[in-house]
Steps between C-alpha positions, in 0.01 A plus 500: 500500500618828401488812748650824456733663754645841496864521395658755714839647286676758672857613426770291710640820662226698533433751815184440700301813407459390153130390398395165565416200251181646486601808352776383272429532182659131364318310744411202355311218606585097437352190482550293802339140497406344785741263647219286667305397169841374365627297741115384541504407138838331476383265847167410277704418188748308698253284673296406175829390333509210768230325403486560157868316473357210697221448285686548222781252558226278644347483152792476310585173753216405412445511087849422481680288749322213736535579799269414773254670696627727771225432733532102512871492500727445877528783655882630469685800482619415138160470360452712157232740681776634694713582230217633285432786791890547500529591177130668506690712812795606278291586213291702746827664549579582181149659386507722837770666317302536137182594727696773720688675149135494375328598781755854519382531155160467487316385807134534338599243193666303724206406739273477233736255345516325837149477504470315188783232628287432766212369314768356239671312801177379682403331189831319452485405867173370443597273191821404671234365779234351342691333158858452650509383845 
């Protein structure tokens, strides 16, 4: 979100009975955008990129590779769901980055972008669940 805050200039040196910002005539004022919106939006984009690369690699596993169910294998800490979130995490890592650049850009096309990869992701989530246990 964009907000606009005064920009006071005022020579480096200048004595203190001079006229204030408001009075200068090169006072300018600059877009400032709201730090909260872009960190909010780069959390959001982080934390959809999780399960998208699960169900993702789940469905690839799946079309392309036999490998078994992750629900009625033994429980242990090498099963594939594990590394599925692991590499979900680090791609979660590496869109944060693409969503925060973005965000500083353009906050407003980058939620409503957001908000289309939710719907986007819920579907794949849903396919991933019901077609590809």
């Amino acid at each position: 979100m964009l907000t606009r805050a005064p920009l006071r200039v005022e020579p480096p040196n200048a004595p203190r009975d001079l006229p204030r910002a408001a009075e200068v005539p090169y006072n300018v004022t600059v877009p400032v955008r709201t730090p909260a919106a872009v960190w909010i939006a780069t959390v959001v984009a982080a934390l959809l990129s999780v399960p998208a690369t699960y169900a993702s690699m789940r469905a690839y596993e799946v079309v392309f590779r036999t490998e078994p169910n992750p629900a009625r294998v033994v429980w242990t800490p090498h099963i594939a769901m594990y590394w599925r979130l692991g590499v979900g995490i680090y791609v979660a890592g590496m869109v944060a980055v693409l969503a925060y650049v973005s965000a500083r850009r353009d906050v407003a096309k980058t939620v409503r972008l957001l908000s289309w990869s939710v719907l986007v992701i819920a579907s794949m989530i849903a396919v991933q669940g019901l077609w590809m246990p």
